[in-house]
BAFI-3210 file (N, C-alpha, C; in Angstrom, 3 decimals, decimal comma, padded with zeros to 6 digits):
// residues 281
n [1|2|3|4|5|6|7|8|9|10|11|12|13|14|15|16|17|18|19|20|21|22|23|24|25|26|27|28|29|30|31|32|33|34|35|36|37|38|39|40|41|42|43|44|45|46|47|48|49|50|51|52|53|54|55|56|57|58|59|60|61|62|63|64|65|66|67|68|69|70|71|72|73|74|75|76|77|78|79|80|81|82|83|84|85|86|87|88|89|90|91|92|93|94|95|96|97|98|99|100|101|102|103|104|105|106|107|108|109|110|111|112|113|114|115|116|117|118|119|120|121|122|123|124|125|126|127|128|129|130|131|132|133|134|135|136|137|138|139|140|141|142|143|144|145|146|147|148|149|150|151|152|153|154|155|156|157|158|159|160|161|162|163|164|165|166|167|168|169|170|171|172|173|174|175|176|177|178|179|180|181|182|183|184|185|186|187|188|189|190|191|192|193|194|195|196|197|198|199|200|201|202|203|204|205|206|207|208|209|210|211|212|213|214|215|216|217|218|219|220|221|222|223|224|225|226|227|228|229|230|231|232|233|234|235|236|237|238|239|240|241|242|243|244|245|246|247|248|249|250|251|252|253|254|255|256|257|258|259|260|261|262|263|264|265|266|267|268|269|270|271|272|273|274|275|276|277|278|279|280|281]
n.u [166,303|168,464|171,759|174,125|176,208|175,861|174,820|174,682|173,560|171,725|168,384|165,898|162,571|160,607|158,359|156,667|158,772|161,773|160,836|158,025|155,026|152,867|152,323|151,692|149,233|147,811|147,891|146,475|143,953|143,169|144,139|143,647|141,074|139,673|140,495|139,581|136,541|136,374|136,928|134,623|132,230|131,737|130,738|133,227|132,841|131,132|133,395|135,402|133,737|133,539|135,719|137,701|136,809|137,824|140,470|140,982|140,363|143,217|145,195|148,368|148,707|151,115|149,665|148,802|150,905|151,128|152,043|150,826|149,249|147,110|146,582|145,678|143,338|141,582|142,092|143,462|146,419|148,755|150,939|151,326|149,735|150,385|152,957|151,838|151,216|153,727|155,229|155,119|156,601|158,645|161,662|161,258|162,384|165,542|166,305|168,405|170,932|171,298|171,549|173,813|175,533|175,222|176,853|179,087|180,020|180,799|178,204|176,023|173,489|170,662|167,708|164,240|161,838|158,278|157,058|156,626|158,743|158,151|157,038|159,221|161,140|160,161|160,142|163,320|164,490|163,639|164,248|166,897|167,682|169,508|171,876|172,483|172,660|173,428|172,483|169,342|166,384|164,053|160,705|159,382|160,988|161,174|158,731|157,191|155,683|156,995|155,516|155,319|156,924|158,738|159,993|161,992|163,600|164,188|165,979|168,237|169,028|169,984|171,819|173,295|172,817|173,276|170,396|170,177|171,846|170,768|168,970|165,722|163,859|160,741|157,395|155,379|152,869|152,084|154,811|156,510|155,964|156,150|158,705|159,852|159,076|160,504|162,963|164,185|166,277|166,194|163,953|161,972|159,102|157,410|156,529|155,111|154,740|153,101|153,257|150,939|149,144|147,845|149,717|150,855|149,533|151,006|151,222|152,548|155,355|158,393|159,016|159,810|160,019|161,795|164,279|166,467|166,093|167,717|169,875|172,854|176,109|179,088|180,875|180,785|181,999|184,361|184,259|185,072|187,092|185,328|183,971|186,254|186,647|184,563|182,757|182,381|184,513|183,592|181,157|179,222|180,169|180,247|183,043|185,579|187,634|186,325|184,993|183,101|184,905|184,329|182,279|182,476|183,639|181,522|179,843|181,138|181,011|178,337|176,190|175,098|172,055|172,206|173,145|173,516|171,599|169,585|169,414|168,800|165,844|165,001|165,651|164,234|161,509|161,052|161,198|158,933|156,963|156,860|155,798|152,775|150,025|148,934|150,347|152,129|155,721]
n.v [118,662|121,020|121,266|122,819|123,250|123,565|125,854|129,476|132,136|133,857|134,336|136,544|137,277|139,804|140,256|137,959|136,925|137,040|139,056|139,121|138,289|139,084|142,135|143,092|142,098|142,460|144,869|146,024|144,458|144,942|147,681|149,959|149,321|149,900|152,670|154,009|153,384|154,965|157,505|157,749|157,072|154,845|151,326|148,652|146,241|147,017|148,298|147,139|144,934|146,553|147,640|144,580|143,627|145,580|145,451|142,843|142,721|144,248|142,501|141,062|142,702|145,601|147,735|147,302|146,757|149,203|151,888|155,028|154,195|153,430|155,214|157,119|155,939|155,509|157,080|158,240|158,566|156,313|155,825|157,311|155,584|152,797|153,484|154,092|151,722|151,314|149,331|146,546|145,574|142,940|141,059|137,499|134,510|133,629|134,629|136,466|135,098|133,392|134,858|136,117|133,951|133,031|135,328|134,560|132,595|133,798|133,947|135,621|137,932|138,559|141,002|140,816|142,350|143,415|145,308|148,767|151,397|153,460|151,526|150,188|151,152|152,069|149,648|149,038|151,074|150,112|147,720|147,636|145,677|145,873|146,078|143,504|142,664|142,210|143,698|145,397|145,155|146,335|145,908|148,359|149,951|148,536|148,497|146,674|143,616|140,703|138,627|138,835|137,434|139,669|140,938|138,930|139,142|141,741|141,734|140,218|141,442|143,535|142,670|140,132|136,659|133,023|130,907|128,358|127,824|129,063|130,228|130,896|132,221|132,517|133,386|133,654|131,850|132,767|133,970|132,261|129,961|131,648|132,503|129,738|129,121|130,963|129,679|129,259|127,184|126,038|126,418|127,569|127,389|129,559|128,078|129,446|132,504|134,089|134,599|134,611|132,980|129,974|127,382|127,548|126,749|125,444|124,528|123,059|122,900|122,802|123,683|125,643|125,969|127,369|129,390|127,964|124,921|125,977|126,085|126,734|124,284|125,911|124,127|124,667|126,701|126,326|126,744|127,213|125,446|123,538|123,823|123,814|121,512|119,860|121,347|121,470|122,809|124,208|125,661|128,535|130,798|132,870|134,668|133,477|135,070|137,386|137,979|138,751|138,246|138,758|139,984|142,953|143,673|142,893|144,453|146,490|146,523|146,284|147,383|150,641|150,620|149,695|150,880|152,710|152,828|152,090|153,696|154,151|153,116|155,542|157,918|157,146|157,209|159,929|160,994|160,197|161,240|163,894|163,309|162,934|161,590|158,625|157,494|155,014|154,414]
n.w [107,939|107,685|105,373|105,712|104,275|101,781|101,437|100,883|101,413|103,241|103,467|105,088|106,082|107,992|109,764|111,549|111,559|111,760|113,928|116,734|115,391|116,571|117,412|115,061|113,828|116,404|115,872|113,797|113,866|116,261|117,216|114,837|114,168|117,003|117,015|115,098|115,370|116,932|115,756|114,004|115,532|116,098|116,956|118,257|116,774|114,670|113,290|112,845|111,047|108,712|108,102|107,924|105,245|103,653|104,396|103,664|100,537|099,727|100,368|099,439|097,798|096,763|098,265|100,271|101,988|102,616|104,722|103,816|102,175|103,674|105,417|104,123|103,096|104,994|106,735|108,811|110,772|110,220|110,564|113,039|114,866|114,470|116,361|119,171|119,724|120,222|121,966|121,684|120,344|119,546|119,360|118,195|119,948|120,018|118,112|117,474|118,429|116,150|114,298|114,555|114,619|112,055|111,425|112,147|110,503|108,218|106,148|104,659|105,953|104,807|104,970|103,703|102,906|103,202|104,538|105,483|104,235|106,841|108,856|108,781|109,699|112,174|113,563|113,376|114,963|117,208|117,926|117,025|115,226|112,948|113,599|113,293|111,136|107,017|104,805|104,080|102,535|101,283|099,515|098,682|097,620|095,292|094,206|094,206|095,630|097,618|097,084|094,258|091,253|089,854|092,118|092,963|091,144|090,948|093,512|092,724|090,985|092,648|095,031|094,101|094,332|094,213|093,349|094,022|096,187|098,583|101,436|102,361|104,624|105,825|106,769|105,415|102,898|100,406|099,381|100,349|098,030|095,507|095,635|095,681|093,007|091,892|092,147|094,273|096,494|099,350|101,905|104,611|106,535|109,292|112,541|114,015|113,604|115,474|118,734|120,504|119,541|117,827|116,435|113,117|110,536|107,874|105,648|102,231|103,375|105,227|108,127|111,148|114,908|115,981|115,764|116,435|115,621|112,898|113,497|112,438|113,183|115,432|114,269|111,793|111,705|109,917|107,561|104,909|104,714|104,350|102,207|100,075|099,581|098,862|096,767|093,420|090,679|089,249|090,360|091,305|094,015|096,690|097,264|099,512|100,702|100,978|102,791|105,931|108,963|111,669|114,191|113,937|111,570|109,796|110,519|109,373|106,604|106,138|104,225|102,865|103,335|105,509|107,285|110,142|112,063|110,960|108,471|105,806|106,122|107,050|105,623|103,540|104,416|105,350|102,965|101,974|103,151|102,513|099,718|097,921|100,069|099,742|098,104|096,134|097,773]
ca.u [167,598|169,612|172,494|174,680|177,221|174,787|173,834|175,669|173,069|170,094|166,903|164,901|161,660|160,998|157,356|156,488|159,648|162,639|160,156|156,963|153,488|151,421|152,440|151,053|148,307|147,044|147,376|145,026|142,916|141,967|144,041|143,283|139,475|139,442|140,441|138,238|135,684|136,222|136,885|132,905|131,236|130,807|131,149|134,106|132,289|131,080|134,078|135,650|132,932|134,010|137,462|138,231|136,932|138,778|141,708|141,363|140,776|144,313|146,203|149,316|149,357|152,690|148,989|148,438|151,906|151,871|151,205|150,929|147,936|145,945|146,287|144,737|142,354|141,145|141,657|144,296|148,185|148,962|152,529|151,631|149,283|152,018|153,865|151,259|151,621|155,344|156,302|154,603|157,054|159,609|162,397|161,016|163,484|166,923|166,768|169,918|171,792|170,963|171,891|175,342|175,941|175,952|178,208|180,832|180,806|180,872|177,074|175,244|172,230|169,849|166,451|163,904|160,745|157,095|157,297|156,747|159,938|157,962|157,253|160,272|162,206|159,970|160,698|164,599|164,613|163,065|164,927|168,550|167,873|170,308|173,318|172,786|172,011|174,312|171,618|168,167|165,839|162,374|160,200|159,141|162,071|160,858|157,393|156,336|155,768|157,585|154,575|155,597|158,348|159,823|160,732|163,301|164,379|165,301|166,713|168,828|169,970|170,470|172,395|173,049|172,744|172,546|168,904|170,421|172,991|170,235|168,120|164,843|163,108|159,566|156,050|154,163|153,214|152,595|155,957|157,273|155,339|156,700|160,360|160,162|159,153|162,080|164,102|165,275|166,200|165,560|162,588|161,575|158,232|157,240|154,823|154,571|154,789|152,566|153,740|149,738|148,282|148,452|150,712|150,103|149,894|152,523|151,369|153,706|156,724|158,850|158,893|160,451|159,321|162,326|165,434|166,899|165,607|168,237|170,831|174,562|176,890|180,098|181,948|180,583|183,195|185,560|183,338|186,197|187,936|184,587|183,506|186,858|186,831|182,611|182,509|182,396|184,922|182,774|180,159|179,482|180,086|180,864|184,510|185,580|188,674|185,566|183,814|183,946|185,196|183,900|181,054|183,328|184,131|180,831|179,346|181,850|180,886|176,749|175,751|174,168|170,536|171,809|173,694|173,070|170,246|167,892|169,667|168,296|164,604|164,757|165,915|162,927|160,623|161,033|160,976|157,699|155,886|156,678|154,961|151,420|149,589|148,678|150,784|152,949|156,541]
ca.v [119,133|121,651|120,908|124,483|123,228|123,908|127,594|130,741|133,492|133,166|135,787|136,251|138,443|140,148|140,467|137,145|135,528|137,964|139,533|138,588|139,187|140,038|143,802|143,512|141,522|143,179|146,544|145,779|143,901|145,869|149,017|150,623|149,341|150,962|154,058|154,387|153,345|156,225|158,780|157,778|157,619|153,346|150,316|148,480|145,198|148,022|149,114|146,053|144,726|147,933|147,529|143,784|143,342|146,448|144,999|141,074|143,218|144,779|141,617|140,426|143,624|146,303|148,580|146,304|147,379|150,784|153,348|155,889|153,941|152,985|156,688|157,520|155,554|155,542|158,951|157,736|158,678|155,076|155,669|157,557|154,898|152,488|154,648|154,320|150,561|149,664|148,193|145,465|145,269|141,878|140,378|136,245|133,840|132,885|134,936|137,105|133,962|132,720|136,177|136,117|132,357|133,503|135,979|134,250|132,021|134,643|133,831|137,137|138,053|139,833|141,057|141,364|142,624|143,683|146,073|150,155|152,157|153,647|150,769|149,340|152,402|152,172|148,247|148,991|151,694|149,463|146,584|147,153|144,360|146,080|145,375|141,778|142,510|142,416|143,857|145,431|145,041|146,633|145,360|149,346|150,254|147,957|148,658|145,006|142,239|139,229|137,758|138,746|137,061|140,856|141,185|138,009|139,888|143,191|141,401|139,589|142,805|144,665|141,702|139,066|135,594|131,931|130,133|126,758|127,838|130,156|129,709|131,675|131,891|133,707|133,059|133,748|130,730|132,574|134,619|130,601|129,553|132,573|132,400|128,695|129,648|131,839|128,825|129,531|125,901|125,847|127,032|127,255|128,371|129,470|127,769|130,547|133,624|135,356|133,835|134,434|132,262|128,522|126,832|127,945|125,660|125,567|123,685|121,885|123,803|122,091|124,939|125,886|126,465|128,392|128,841|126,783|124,316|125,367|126,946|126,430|124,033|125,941|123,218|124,910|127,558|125,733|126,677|127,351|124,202|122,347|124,312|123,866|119,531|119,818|122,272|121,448|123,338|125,560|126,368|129,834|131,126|134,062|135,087|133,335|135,822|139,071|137,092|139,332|137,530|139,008|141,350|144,662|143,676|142,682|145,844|147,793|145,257|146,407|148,843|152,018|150,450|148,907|151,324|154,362|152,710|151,838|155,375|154,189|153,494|157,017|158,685|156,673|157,562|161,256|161,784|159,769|162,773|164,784|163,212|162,673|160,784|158,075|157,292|154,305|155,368]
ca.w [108,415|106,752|105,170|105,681|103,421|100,674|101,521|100,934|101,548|104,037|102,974|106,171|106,309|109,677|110,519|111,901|110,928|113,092|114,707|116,322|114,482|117,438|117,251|113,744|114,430|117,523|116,012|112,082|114,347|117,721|117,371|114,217|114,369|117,637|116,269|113,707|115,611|118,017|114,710|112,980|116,235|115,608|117,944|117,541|116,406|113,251|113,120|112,328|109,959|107,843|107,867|107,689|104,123|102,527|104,368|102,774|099,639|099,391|100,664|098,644|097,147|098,046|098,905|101,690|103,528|102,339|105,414|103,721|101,333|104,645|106,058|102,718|102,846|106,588|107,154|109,938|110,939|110,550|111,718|114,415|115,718|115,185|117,300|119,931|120,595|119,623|123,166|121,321|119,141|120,038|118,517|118,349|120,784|119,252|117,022|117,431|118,387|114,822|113,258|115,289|114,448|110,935|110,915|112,547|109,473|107,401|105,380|104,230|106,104|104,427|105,291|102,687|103,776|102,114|105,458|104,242|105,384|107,885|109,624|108,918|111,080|113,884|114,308|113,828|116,013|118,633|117,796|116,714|113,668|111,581|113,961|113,090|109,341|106,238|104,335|103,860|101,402|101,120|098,659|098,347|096,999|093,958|094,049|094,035|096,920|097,720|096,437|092,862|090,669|089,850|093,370|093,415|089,887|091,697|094,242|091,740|090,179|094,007|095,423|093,319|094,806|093,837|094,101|094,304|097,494|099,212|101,861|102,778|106,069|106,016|107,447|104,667|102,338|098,793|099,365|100,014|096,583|094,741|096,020|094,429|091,409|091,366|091,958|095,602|096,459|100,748|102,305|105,547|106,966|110,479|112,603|115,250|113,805|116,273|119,770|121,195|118,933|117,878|115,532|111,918|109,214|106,805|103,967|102,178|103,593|106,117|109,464|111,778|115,732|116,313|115,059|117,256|114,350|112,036|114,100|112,324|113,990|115,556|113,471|110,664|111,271|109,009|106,120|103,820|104,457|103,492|100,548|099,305|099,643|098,786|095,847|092,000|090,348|088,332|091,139|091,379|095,020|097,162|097,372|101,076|100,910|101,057|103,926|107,360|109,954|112,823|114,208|113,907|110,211|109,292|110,612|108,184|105,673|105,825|103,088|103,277|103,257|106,805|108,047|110,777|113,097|109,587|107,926|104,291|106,060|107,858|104,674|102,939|105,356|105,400|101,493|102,270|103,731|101,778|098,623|097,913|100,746|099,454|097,037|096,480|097,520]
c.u [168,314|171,015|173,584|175,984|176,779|174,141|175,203|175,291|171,763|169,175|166,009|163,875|161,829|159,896|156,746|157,395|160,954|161,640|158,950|155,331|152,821|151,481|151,196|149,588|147,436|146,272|146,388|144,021|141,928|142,890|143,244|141,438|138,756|139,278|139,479|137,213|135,099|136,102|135,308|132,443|130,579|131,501|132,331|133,767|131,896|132,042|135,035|134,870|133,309|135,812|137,969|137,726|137,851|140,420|141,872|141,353|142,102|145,404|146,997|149,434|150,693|151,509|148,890|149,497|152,028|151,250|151,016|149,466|146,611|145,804|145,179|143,684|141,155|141,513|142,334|145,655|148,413|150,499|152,192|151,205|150,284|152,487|153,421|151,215|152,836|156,089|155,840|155,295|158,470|160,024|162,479|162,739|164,220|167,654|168,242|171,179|172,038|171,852|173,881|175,956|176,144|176,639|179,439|180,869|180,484|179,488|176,341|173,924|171,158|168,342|165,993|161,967|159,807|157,034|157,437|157,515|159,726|157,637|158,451|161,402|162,117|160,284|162,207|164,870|164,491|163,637|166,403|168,679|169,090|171,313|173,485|172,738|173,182|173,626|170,302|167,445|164,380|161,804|158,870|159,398|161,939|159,549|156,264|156,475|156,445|156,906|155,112|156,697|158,991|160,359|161,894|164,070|165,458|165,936|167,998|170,013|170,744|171,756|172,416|173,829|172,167|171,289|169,301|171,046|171,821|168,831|167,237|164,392|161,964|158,032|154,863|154,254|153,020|154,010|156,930|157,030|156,351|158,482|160,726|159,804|160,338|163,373|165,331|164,774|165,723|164,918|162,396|160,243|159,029|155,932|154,472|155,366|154,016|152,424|152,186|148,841|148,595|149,252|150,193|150,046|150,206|152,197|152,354|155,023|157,556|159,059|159,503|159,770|160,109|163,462|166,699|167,435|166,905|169,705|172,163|175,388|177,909|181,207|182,343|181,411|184,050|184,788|183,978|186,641|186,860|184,466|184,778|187,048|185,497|182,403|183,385|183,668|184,521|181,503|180,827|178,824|180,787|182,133|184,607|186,688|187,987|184,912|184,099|184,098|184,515|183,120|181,348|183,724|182,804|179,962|179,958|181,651|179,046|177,129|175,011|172,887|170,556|172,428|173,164|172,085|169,201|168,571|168,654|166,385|163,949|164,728|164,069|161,548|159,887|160,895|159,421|156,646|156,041|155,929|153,605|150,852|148,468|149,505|151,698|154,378|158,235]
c.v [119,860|121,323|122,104|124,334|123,757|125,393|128,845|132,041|133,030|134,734|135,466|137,457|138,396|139,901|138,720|136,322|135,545|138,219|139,110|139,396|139,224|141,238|143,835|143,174|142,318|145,087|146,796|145,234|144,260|147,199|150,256|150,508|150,269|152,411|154,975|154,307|154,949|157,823|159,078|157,576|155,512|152,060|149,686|146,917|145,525|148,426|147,715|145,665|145,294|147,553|146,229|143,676|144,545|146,182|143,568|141,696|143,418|143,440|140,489|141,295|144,599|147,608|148,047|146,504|148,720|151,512|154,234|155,558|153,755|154,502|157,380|157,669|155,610|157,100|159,204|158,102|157,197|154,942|156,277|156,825|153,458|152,601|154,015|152,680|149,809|149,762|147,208|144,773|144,238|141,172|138,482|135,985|133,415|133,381|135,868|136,229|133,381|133,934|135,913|134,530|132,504|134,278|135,230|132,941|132,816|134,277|135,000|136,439|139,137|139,792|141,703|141,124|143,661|145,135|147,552|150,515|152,699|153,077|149,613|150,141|152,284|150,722|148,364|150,206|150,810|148,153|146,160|146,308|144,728|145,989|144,294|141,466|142,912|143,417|143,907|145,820|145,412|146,587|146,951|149,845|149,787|148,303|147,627|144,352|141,602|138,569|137,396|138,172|138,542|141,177|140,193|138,573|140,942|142,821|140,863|140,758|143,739|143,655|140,019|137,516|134,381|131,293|129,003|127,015|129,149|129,580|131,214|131,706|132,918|132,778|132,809|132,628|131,394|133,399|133,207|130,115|131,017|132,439|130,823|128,645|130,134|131,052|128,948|127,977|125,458|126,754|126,565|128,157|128,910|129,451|128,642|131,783|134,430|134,330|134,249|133,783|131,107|128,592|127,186|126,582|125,589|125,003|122,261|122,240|123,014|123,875|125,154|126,096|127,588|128,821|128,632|125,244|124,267|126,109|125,848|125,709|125,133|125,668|123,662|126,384|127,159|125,550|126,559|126,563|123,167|122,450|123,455|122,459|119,495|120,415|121,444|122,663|124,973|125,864|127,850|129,861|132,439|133,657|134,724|134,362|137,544|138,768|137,780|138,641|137,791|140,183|142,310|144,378|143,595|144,094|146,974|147,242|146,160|147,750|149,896|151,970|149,761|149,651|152,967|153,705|153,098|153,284|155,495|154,479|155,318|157,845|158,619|158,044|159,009|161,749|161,730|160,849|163,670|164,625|162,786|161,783|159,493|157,112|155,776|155,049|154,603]
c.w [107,279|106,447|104,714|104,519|101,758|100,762|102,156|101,192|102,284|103,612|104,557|105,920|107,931|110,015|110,608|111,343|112,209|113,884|115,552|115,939|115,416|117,322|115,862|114,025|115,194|116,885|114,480|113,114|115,263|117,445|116,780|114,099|115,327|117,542|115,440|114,219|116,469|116,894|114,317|113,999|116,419|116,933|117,194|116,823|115,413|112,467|111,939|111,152|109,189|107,428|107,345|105,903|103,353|103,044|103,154|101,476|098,629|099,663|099,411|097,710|097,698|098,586|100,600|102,584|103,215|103,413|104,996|102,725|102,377|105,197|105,058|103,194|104,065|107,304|108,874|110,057|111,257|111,249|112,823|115,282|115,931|116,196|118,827|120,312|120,376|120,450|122,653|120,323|120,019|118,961|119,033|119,423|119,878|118,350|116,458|117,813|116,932|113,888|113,675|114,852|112,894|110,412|111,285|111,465|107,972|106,360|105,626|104,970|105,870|104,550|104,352|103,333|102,648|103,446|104,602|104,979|107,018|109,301|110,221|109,941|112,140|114,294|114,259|114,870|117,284|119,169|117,982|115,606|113,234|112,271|114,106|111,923|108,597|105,520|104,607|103,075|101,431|099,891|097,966|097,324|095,341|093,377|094,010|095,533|096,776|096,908|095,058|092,105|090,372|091,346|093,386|092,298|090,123|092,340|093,782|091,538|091,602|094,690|095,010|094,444|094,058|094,356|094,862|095,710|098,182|099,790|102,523|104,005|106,059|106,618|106,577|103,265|100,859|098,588|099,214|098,598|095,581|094,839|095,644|093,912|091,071|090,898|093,127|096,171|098,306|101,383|103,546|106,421|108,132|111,270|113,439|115,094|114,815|117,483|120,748|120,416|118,464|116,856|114,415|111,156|108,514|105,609|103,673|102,595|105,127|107,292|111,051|112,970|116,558|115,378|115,263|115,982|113,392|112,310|113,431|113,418|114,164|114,591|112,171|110,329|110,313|107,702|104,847|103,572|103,790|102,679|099,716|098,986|098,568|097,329|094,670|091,279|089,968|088,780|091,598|092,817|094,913|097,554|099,212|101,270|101,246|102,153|104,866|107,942|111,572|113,132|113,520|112,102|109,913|109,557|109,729|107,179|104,882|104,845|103,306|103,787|104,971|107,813|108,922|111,453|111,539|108,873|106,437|104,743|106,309|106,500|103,920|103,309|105,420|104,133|101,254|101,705|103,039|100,418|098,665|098,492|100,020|098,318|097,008|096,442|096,303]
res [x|x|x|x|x|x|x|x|x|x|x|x|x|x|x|x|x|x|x|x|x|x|x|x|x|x|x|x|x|x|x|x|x|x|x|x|x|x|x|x|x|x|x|x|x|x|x|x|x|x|x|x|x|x|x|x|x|x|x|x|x|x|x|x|x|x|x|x|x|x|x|x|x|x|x|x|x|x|x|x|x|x|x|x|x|x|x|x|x|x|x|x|x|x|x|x|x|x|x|x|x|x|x|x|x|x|x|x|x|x|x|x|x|x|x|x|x|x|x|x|x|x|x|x|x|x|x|x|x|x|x|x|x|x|x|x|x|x|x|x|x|x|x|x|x|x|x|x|x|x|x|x|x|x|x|x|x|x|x|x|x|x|x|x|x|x|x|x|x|x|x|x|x|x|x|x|x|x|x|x|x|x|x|x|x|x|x|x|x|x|x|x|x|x|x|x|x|x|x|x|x|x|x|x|x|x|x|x|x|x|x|x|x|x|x|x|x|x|x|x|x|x|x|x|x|x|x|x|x|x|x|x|x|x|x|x|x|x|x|x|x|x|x|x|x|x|x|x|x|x|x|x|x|x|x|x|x|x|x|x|x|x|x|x|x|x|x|x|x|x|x|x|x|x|x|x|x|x|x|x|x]
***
């Protein structure tokens, strides 16, 4: 059980955390195999064979979400195939109840995601995320993964937040291992990131099946009045007097990187293409 009195900034990833990972899933697994299979002339049972090891290869690197490194490499418009199955793309159950439950007590929500701009556009396009988001954070932008301790560094330096008062929510368990290292004090997997397949297994990570799980009391509107009984003198918190109060404030509140329907990924996105395919951006 969470104890919200203790948390001043929630970190959520999206792809099987907001979102769910079958899109992803479905489309490394049978789209792009398909594809390829149909490009070289190969069954897709070949096709596969071929592909899955130079994927496990790249994994937990920032090559491994880069579209623009798999187009490279596969000789593929990975955004456009994207493109080509994202009705598949769904925002998990609760989850905008959860997003909305923390604004109205004013706690930053920021999304920090291994996600490459370009995929990160076409899921807010499709989504809306970012009119529930304080913040977004692509782990591009740094050039590193979640995985890595310099990513909770940049993050540090982009939006500075306490470990001890900050809670995570992601799917993936060395992004969980890495993010305590950092010294981010609550952690929460998820056991069903990809809602067509069974329960994952979490490790040692306590998990979530929705987030339902760790949904904010109401009560917990009166955040100000607790902090201010609850709180140490000389704990370092966010300013409750900068806190938005309500949707329409918190939406004038988001920063450039959240604002415009994804404006920062789009911007991204488009400088993209224009530089050397393959490249990291």
């Amino acid at each position: 059980m969470l104890d919200w009195r203790h948390i001043d900034t929630v970190l959520l990833d999206m792809d099987g955390t907001l979102l769910d990972l079958h899109f992803d899933n479905h489309f490394w697994r049978e789209h792009v195999p398909r594809r390829y299979a149909e490009k070289h002339g190969l069954s897709l049972e070949a096709a596969r064979a071929e592909l899955f090891p130079r994927f496990r290869s790249a994994e937990g690197t920032i090559d491994w979400y880069c579209v623009d490194y798999w187009s490279a490499q596969l000789g593929l418009d990975i955004a456009m195939l994207k493109a080509e199955v994202d009705h598949l793309i769904a925002v998990h159950p609760h989850v905008l109840e959860f997003l909305e439950r923390l604004a109205a007590l004013g706690i930053p929500r920021v999304l920090v995601t291994n996600a490459h701009h370009k995929s990160l556009m076409l899921k807010l396009d499709r989504t809306a995320l970012h009119d529930h988001l304080d913040h977004i954070v692509c782990a591009h932008d740094f050039r590193v993964p979640k995985e890595e301790q310099a990513f909770w560094n940049h993050l540090q330096n982009r939006h500075p937040f306490d470990p001890s008062r900050t809670l995570l929510v992601d799917d993936s368990l060395p992004v969980l291992r890495s993010a305590r290292d950092y010294g981010i004090a609550h952690l929460r997997a998820v056991r069903h990131p990809d809602s067509r397949t069974p329960p994952k297994d979490t490790g040692e990570f306590e998990a979530i099946t929705d987030f339902r799980d760790i949904m904010p009391s109401l009560r917990d509107e009166e955040r100000g009045t607790r902090e201010s009984q609850c709180e140490a003198p000389n704990r370092r918190v966010r300013s409750r007097s900068n806190a938005p109060k309500n949707r329409g404030e918190l939406r004038g509140a988001r920063d450039d990187d959240c604002r415009d329907a994804g404006g920062r990924a789009k911007q991204d996105a488009r400088a993209e293409e224009k530089s050397v395919r393959g490249s990291k951006p």
